[in-house]
Structures are given as C-alpha cells and as structure tokens.
KOLTORPA-348455 format. One record per residue (C-alpha): residue number from 0; x, y negated, z. Coordinates in Angstrom, 1 decimal, m for minus. Layout:
BEGIN
ATOM NUM X Y Z
...
END
This chain:
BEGIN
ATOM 0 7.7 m5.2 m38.9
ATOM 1 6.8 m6.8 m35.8
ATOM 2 3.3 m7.0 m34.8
ATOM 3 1.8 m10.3 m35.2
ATOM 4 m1.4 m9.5 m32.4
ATOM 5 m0.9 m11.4 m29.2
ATOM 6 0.1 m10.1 m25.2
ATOM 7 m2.4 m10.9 m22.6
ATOM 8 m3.3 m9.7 m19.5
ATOM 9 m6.7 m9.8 m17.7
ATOM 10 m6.7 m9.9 m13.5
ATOM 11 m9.3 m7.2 m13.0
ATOM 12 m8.3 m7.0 m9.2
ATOM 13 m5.4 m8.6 m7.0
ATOM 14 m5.9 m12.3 m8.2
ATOM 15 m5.5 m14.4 m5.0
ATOM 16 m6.6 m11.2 m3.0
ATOM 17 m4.9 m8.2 m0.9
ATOM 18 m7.6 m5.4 m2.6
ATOM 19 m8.1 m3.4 m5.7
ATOM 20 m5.1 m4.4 m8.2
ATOM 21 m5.4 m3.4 m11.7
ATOM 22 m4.5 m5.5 m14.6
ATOM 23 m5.1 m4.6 m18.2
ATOM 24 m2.2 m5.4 m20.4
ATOM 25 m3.2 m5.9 m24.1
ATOM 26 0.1 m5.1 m25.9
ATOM 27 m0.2 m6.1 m29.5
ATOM 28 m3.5 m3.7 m29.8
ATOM 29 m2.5 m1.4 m27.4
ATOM 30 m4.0 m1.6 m23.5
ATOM 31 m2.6 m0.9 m20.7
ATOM 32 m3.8 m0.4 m17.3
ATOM 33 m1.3 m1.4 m15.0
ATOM 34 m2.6 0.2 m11.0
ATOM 35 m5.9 1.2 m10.7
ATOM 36 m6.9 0.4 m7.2
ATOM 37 m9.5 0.4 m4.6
ATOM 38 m10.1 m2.4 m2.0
ATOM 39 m10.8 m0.1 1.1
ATOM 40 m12.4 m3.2 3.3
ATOM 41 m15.3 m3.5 1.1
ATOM 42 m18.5 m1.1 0.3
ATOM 43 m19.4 0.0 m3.1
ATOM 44 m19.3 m1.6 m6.4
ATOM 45 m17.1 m4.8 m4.9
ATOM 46 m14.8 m2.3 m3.6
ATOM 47 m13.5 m1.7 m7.6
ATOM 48 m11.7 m3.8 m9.8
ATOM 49 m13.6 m5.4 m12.7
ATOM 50 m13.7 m2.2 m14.8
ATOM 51 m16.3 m3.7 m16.6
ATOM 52 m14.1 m5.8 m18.5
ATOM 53 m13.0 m2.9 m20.4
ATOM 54 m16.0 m2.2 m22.4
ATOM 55 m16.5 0.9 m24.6
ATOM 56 m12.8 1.1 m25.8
ATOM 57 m11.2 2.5 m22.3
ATOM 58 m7.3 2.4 m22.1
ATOM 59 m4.7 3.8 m24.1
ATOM 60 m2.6 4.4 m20.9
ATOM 61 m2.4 3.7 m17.2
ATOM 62 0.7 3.4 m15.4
ATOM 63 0.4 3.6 m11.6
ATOM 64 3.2 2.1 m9.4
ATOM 65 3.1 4.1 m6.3
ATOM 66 0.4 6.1 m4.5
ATOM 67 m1.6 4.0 m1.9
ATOM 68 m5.3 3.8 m2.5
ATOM 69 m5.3 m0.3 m3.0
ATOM 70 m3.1 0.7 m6.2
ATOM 71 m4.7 3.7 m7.3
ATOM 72 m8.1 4.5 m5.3
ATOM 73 m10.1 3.9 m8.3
ATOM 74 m7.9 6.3 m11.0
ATOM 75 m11.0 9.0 m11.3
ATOM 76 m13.1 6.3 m12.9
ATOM 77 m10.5 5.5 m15.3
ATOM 78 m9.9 9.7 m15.9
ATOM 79 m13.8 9.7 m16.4
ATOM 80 m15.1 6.8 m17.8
ATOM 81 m11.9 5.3 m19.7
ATOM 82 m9.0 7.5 m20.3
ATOM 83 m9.5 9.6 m23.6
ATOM 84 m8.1 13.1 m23.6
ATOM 85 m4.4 13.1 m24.6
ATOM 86 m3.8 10.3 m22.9
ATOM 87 m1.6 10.0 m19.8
ATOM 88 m1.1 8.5 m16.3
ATOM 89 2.6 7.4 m15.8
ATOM 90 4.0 7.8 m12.1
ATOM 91 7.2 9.0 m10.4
ATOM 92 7.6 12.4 m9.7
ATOM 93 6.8 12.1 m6.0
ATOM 94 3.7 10.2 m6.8
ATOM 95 2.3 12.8 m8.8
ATOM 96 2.2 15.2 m5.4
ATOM 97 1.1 12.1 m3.1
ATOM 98 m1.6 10.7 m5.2
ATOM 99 m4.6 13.6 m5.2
ATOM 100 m3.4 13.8 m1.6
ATOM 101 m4.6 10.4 m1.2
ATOM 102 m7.7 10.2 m3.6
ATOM 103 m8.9 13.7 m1.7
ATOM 104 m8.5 11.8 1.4
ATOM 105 m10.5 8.6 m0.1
ATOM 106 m13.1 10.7 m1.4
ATOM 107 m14.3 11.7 2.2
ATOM 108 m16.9 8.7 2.3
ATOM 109 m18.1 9.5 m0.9
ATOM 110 m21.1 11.9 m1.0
ATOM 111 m23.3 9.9 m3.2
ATOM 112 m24.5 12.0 m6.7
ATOM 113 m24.2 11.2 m10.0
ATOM 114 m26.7 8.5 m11.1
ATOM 115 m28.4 8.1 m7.6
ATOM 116 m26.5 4.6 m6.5
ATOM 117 m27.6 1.2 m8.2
ATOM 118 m25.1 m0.4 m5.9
ATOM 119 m22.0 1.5 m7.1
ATOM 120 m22.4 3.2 m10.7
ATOM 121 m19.1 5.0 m10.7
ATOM 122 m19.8 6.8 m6.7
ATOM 123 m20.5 10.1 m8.2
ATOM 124 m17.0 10.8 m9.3
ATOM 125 m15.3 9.3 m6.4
ATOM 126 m16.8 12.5 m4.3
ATOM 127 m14.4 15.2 m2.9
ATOM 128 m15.9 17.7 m5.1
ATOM 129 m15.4 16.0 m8.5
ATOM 130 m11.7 14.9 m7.8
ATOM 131 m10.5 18.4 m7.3
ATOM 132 m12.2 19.5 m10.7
ATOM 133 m11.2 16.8 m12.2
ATOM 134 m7.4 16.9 m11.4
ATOM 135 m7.5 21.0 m11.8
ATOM 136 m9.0 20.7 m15.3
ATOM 137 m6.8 17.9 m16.8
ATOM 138 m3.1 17.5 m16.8
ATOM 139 m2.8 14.0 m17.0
ATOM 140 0.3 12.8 m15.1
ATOM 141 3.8 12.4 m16.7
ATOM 142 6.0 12.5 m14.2
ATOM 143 9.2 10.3 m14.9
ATOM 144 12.7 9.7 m13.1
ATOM 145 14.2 6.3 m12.4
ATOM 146 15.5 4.9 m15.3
ATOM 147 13.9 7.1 m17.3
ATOM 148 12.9 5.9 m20.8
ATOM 149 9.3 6.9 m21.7
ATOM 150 6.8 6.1 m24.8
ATOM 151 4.0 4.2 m23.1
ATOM 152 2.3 3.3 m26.7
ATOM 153 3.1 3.0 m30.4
ATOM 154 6.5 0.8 m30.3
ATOM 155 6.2 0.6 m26.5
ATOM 156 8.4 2.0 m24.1
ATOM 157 8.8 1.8 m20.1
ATOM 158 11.4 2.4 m17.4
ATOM 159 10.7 2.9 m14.0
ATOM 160 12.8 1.5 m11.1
ATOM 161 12.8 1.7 m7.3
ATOM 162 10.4 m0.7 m5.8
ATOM 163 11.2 0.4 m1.7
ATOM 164 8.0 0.3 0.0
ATOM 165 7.2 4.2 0.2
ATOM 166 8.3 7.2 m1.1
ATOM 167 8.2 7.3 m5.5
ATOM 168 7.0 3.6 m5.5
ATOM 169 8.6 1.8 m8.5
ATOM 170 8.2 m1.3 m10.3
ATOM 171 8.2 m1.0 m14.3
ATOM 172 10.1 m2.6 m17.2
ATOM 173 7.9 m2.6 m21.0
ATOM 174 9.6 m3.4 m24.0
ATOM 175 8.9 m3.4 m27.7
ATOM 176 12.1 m4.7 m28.8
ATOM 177 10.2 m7.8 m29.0
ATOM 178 9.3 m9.0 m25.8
ATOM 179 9.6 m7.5 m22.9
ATOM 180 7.8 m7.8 m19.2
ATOM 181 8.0 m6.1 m15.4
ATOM 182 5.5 m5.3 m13.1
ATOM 183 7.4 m5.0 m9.5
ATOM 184 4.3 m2.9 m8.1
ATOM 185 4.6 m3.7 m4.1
ATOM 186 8.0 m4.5 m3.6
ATOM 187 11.2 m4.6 m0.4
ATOM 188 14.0 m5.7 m1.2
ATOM 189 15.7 m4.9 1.6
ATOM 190 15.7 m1.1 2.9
ATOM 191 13.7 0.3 5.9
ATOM 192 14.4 2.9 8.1
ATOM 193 14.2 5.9 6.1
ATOM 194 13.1 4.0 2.8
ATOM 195 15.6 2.0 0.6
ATOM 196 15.4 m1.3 m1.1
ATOM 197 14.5 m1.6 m4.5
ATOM 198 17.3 m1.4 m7.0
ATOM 199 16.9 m4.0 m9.8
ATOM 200 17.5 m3.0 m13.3
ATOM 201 20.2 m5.3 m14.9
ATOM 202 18.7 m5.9 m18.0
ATOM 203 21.2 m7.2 m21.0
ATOM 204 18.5 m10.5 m21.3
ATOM 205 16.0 m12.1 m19.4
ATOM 206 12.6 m10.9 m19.3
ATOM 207 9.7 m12.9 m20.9
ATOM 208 7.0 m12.0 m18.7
ATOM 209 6.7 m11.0 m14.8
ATOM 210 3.7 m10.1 m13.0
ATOM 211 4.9 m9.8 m9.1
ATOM 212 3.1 m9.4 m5.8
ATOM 213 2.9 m11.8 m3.5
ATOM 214 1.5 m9.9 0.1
ATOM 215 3.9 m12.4 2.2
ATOM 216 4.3 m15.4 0.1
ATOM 217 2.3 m17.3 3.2
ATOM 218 4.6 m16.2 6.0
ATOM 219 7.6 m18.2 6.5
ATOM 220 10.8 m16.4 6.7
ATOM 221 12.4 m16.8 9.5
ATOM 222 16.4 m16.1 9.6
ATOM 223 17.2 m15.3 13.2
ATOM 224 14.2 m12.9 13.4
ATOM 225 15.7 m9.8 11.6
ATOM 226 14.7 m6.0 11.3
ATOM 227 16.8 m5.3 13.8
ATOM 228 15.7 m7.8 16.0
ATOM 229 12.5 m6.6 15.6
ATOM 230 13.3 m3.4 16.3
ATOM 231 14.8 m4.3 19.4
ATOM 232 11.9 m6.3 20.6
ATOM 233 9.5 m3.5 19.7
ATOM 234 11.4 m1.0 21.7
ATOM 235 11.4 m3.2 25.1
ATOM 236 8.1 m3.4 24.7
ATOM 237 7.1 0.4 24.1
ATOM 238 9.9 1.1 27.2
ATOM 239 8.0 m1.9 29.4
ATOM 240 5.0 0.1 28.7
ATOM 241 5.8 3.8 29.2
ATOM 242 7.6 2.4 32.8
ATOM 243 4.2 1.1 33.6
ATOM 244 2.7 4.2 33.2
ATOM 245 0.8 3.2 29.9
ATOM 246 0.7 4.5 26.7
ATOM 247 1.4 2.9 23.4
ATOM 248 m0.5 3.0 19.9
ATOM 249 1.2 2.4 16.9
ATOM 250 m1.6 1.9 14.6
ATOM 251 m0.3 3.3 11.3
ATOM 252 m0.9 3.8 7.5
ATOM 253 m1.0 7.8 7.0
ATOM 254 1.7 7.5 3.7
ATOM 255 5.0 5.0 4.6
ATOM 256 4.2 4.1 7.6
ATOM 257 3.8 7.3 9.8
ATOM 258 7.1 9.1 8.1
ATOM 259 8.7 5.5 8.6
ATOM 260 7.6 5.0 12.4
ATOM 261 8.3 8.3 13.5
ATOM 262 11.6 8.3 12.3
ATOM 263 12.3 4.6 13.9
ATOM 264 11.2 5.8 17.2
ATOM 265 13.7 9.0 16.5
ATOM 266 16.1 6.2 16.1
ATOM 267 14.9 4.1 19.1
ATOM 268 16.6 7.7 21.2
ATOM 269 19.3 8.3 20.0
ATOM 270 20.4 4.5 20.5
ATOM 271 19.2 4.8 24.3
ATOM 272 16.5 2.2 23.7
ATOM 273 13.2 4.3 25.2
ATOM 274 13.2 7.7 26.7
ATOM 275 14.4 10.5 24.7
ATOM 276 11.5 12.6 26.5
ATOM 277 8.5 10.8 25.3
ATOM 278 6.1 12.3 23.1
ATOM 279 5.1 10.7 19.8
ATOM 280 2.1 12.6 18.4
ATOM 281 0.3 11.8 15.4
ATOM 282 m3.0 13.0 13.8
ATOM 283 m3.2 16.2 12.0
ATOM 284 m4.6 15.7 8.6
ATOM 285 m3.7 13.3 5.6
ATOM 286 m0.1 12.6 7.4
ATOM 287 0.8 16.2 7.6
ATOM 288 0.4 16.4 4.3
ATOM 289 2.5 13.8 3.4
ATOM 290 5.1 14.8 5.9
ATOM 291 5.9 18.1 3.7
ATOM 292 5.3 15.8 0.6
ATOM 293 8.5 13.7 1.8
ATOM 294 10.2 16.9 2.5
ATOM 295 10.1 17.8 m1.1
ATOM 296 12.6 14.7 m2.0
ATOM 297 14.7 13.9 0.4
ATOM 298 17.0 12.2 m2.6
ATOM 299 14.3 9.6 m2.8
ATOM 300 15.1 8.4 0.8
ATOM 301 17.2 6.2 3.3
ATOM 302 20.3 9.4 4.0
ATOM 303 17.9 10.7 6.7
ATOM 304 16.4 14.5 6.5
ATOM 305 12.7 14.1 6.2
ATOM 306 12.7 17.5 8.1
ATOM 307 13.3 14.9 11.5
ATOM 308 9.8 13.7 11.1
ATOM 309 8.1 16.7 11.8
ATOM 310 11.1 17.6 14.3
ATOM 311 10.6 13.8 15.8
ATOM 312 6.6 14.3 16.8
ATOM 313 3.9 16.8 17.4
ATOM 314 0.8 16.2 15.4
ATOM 315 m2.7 16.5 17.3
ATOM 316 m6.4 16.9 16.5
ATOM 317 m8.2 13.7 17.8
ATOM 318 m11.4 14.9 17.6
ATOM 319 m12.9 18.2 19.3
ATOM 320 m15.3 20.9 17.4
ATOM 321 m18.2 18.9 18.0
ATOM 322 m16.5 16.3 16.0
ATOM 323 m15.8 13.6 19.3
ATOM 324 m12.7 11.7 19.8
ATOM 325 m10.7 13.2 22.7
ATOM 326 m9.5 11.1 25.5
ATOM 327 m6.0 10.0 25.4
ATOM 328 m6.0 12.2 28.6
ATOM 329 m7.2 15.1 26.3
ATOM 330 m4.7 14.5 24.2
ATOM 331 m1.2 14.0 26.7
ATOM 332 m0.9 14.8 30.1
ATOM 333 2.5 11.7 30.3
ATOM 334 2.9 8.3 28.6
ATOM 335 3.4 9.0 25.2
ATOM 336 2.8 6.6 22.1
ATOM 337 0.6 7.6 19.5
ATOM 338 1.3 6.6 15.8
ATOM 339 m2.7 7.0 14.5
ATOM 340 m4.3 5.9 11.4
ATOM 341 m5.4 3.4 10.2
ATOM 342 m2.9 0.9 10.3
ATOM 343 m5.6 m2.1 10.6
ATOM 344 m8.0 m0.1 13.2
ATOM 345 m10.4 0.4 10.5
ATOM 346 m13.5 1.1 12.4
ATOM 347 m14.4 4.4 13.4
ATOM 348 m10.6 5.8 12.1
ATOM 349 m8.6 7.7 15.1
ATOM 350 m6.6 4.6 15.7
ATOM 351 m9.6 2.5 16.3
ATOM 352 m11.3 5.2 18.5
ATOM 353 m8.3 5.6 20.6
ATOM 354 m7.6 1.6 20.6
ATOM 355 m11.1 1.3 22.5
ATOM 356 m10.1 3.2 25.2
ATOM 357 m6.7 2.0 25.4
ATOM 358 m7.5 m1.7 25.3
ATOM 359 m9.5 m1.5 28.7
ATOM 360 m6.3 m0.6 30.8
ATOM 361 m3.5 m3.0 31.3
ATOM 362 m0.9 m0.5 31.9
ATOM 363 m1.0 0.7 28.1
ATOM 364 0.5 m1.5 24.6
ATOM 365 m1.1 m2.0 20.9
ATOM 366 1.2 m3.0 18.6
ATOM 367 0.7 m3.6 15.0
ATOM 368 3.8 m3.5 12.5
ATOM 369 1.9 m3.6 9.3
ATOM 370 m0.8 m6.3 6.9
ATOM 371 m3.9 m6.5 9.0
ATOM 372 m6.9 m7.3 6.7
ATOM 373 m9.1 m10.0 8.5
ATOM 374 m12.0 m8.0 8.2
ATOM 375 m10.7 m5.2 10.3
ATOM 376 m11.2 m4.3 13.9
ATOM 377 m7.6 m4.7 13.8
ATOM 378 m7.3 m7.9 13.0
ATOM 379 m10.3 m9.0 15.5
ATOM 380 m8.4 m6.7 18.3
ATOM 381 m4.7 m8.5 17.7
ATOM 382 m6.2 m11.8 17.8
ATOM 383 m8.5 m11.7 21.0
ATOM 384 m7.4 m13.4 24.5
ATOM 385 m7.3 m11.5 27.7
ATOM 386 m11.2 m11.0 29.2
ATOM 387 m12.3 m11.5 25.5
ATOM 388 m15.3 m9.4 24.0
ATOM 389 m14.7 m7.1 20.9
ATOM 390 m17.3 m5.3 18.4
ATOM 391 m15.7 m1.5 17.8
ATOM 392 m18.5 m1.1 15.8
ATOM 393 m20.0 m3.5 13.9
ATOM 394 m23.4 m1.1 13.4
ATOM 395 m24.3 m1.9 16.9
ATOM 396 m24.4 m4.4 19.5
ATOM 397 m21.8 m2.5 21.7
ATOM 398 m19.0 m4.7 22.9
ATOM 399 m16.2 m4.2 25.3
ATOM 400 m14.1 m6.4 27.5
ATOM 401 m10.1 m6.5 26.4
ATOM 402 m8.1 m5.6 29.6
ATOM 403 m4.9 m5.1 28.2
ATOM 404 m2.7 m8.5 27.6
ATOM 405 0.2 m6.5 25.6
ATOM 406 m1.0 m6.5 22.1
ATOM 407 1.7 m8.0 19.7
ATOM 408 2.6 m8.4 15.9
ATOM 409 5.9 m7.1 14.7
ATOM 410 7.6 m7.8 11.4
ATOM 411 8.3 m4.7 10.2
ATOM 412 6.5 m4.7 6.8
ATOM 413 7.3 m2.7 3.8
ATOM 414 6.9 m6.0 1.6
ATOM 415 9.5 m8.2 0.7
ATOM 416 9.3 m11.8 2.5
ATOM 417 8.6 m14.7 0.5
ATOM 418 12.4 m15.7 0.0
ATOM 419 13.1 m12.3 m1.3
ATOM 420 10.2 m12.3 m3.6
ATOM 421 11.7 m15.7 m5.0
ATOM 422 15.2 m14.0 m5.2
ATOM 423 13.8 m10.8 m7.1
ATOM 424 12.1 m13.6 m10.4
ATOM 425 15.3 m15.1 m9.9
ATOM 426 17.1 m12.2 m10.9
ATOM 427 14.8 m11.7 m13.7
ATOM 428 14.1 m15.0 m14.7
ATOM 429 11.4 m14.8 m16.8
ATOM 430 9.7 m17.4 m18.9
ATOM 431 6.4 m16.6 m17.4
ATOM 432 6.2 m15.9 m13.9
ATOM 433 2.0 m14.5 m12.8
ATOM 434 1.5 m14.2 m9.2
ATOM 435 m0.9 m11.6 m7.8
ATOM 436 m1.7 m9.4 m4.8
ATOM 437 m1.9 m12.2 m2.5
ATOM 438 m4.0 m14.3 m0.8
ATOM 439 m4.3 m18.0 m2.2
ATOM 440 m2.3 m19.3 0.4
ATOM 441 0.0 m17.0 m0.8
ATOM 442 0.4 m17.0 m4.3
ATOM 443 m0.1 m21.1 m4.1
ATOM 444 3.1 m21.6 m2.0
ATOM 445 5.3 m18.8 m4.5
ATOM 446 3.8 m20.1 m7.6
ATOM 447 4.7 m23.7 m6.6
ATOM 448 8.4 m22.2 m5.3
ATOM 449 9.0 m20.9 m8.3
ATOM 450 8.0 m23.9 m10.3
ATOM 451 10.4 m26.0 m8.5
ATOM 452 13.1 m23.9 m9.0
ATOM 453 12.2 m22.7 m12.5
ATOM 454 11.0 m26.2 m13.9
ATOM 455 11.3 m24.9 m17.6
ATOM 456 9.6 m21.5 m16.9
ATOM 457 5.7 m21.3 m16.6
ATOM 458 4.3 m20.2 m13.8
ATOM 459 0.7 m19.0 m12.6
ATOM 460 m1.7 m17.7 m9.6
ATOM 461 m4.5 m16.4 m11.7
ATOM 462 m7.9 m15.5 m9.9
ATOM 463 m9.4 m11.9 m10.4
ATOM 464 m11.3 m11.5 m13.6
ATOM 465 m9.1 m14.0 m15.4
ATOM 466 m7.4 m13.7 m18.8
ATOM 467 m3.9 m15.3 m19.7
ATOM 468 m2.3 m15.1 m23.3
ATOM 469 1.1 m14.5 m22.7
ATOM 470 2.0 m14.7 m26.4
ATOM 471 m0.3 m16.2 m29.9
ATOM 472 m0.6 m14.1 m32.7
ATOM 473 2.5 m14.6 m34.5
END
C-alpha cells in the first residue's frame, strides 16, 4: 500500500549560495540527508548548514555525493549528534578512502574542546582527535558501485551514477516505486583531462523531482572558447612565463584539481606546448594522499594511469622546521610552476604564501582555473590592476604592491556550464526542477531557463533554510 505521508525537502545549506550543501529529504516518514557540508569561507557556527532544523529525531540516512569538504565537512556532527547506530553513510567506493582524508585535513583548525565555544556548539567533534576515534570506532560507510541498487529506507532504494567532477563523485537516483527524484551532486558533463563526464542513467520514465546545482548558471557559455582552447591559451601563457625567467602558480584544490593539473601539464609535454624539462612541484601533505588514493582506481578515470601524477611532479615541503614558508628560491633553483593549495589563495594556505612573493615580480604568472569565492585573497588577487595594493592577511594592516600584470582566469572548471546544466534536466525532465548550490544570479537565470523551456514543469531557486512540499499527503 502506498504511503499516503508527503515528500519535501528543507534547503539546510546551498540555497542561492556556493557553501555548506545539505538538504534533508523527508520521504514519506523517512529523512534523508542528502551532503552534509561545510562552507570553508566562513568561521564557526555560520560555517554549518542549518542542522538545527533537524531537531531531536536526527536522520535515518545520509547519502554523500562525493568527498569535498563543501559536500561533506560537517559529516562528524551528523555521526555524533544525528545518525543513530545502525545507520549508514552511502558513498562510492573511492569516497569512502577520500573522505576521512579530507575531514582529517579539515579538522586542523579545529582545536576548540567539547562545550567551551558559544559561537560554534558542534567545534568539539570537528577536532583531529575526535574524527580519528570516531571513524575507527564506527563502520558507518556502505560503499556502493555505479549502478548499484541499494536500500536507502523502508520502500526506498538508490542508484548511484557518475557525476565527473572528481574521482567517486556521483549523482543519485531514489525511488519508491512511487515517485522517484535525483540529486546530480556537482556535476560535468563533459570529461576533463583525466576525469570523465557523467554518464546519465536512462531511466524507463521521467523523473518527478530534481534537485541540481547550479555553480555556473551566471557564466555565459561561450561556443568558440573550448577546453581545448583553453588549454592552449593556458600553455602560452605558462611557456611566455618560464621564457621570461618567471615562475608560475597554479593555485589548486588538493582532491581534483592537483591529480587533474598535473596530469594536464604532463599532457602540455608530450604535445610540445611548454618545456618537457620544467619542474611541476606540489605540496607534500593532503595531495599526496590523494595521489595514492587515485592510484587505487584507476577504472574510475579518463584512460590515463594515475601512477603519471606522481611520475609527472615532485612534491615539496613549503614550510621549514620552524614552520616558515620557504622562498620559491628555497624551493627550485629554475622556473618551474607550482600547483599549491588552495585553489582560491585562501589566506595563510601555501598557495597564498607563495602568491605574495610571486605577485611582486613581473617576470613570474598566477593563473587561476577553478571557482574563486569573493571572500578570498584569491578573488581580491585576480581582480586587482597593476600598482594596486592587496591585504595577504586580513589580521593586519600589512599590504603589498602587485607587480606582476600576468594574472588571468581560465575556464577549466570541473562544473558543467550553464547550457549543459539545462541539457542534463532536459534529459530527465522532471516535473519539479529545485535549483541549488549557486549564487542568486545563478540559480535566477537556470530556474527562469528552465521555465521557459519547461512551461508545464515547476521550477524553483529556494533560499537556505527553506521547505518545499514536493508531494500532499495522498
């Protein structure tokens, strides 16, 4: 007998925003947290999803698309505070190595004990300490294939499929027999260098529901500005640099990114485009890690051995045993380019350490190929004219001039455009489209798309915190 209690879901994080996605699907009586992330530009308790929405019940089951932190920084609340015993965390295999990798990394900031911050409740188990007991005492993962048909809750099932992006990232189809809905996770729908498209099931009907990002809905596509001319243009400038004597910093996301760029400039080689004898270093630490991580599944990728990324570069320690960041002369005695977390110069990281430097000779290139959050040195960095002033450090008044003009943008991004975002809800053509993971520009311009295209379908941009009733009781 079908169930006559209705389907909604609550935005606790990722409506009209680039942060902390989570959504709490209520399922006929059972909920389900779909991504459980953390939004790494912000401090404390505004850093979380609205967990507070889920009062004293907690979840029946999370399912987690892929492993970066803005999709699951926040999981050891959920393991602590929500998730009864018994009860699992659904990911793709590879996401069950790569995601205590990247909570362990998270946790670095977080020293504050249990019950001492009135700021940020849940700090206590986001400390090193309490991850590592906390994934060595529970097994909470199940680990499932592509395509693989799992029990999610009573009468609910799920079936994960390729997403692109990174390494094990997926989106998810639910079904009751009923009704039915996907979540595409972060989505490409084209493939990368060393990561493929995502593969979209072919389901025998359309889909009723369909929650979908939206990271690029404001950009407009442009159709004679392709990968590969991008690549191109990236590689004249790196080459244009390294002839000048200059080095080049890649500023990079430690998982995707890094195993992605350092297998591009491999690439970049063998087709004669820059040197063949230029060192590509990156930092030792989270991204060697991953590195053996991608190793492990080489099926999950592009046709290339992952063993060429640690082939492809030489990883240093950018800081010395009094814990300073080495000079790129420390570092290299010859040009070389440098692919250095974090992707957005997050302030104080190696990338923005080694950007400060960089930035005051105009022999040397930043170039940024990923989202850069307006609130990062980054994004500040990218955007300031020649002879400008920049804050590296926004806990002092220190400032330094910008010498170097070659700082550019590329369009390299591991998220589908906007066109292809409005070809992937055309192929599932549901009869409610929700837009998230986006900033209102963003979501506005898809959500209006899609309306025009879809005129009988209903389509939404909901804000964080708000509820939507997909279906009455019936």
């Amino acid at each position: 007998m079908t169930s006559r209690k209705p389907i909604s879901i609550t935005v606790l994080g990722g409506g009209r925003e680039i942060g902390a996605n989570s959504y709490l699907l209520d399922w006929k009586g059972s909920r389900i947290l779909l991504d459980c992330g953390l939004d790494v530009t912000k401090k404390g308790y505004e850093s979380l999803p609205r967990f507070d929405a889920l009062g004293k019940r907690g979840v029946d089951a999370v399912i987690v698309t892929h492993a970066h932190i803005d999709h699951v920084g926040s999981l050891p609340i959920i393991m602590d505070a929500y998730l009864g015993r018994g009860r699992r965390v659904h990911v793709t295999v590879p996401s069950k190595k790569l995601i205590p990798l990247m909570l362990m990394d998270s946790a670095k900031m977080q020293v504050c004990p249990r019950g001492q911050s009135e700021d940020y409740p849940y700090e206590w188990c986001l400390d090193r300490q309490s991850v590592s007991k906390m994934f060595a005492s529970r097994s909470v993962f199940a680990a499932h294939t592509f395509g693989e048909k799992f029990r999610i809750a009573d009468g609910l099932f799920g079936s994960f499929f390729p997403s692109g992006h990174i390494l094990g990232a997926a989106g998810v189809v639910l079904w009751d027999g009923g009704h039915s809905l996907v979540y595409t996770g972060d989505i490409a729908k084209h493939k990368q260098t060393i990561h493929n498209g995502c593969m979209l099931p072919d389901l025998a009907d359309d889909i009723d529901f369909l929650l979908i990002e939206s990271t690029r809905g404001s950009i407009e596509s442009d159709p004679n500005n392709d990968r590969k001319a991008e690549t191109h243009a990236l590689a004249e400038e790196i080459n244009d640099t390294l002839q000048r004597g200059g080095h080049v910093l890649l500023p990079s996301f430690a998982l995707g990114k890094t195993q992605e760029l350092i297998v591009l400039l491999e690439s970049m080689k063998w087709d004669g485009l820059i040197p063949v004898d230029t060192p590509v270093l990156y930092h030792h630490g989270l991204s060697s890690a991953i590195n053996k991580v991608y190793e492990m599944y080489p099926e999950y990728l592009n046709g290339y051995d992952p063993k060429i990324i640690s082939i492809a570069s030489r990883r240093v320690t950018a800081f010395n045993v009094n814990d300073e960041f080495k000079t790129a002369q420390e570092l290299t005695r010859v040009p070389s380019i440098f692919v250095f977390t974090s992707g957005m110069l997050s302030r104080g990281s190696p990338s923005a350490r080694l950007a400060e430097e960089l930035v005051q000779s105009e022999k040397n290139g930043i170039f940024f190929t990923s989202y850069v959050a307006p609130e990062e040195f980054g994004y500040e960095l990218a955007g300031a004219a020649t002879g400008d002033f920049v804050q590296p450090d926004l806990k002092s008044d220190r400032r330094i001039r910008v010498i170097c003009p070659h700082r550019r943008r590329f369009s390299l991004s591991s998220h589908a455009t906007r066109d292809d975002l409005l070809s992937i809800a055309d192929h599932f053509n549901p009869r409610v489209a929700v837009w998230v993971h986006g900033e209102p520009e963003s979501t506005e311009w898809l959500n209006h798309s899609f309306s025009e295209r879809h005129p009988e379908a209903l389509s939404l941009q909901p804000a964080t915190e708000q509820k939507i009733i997909l279906t009455d009781s019936q």
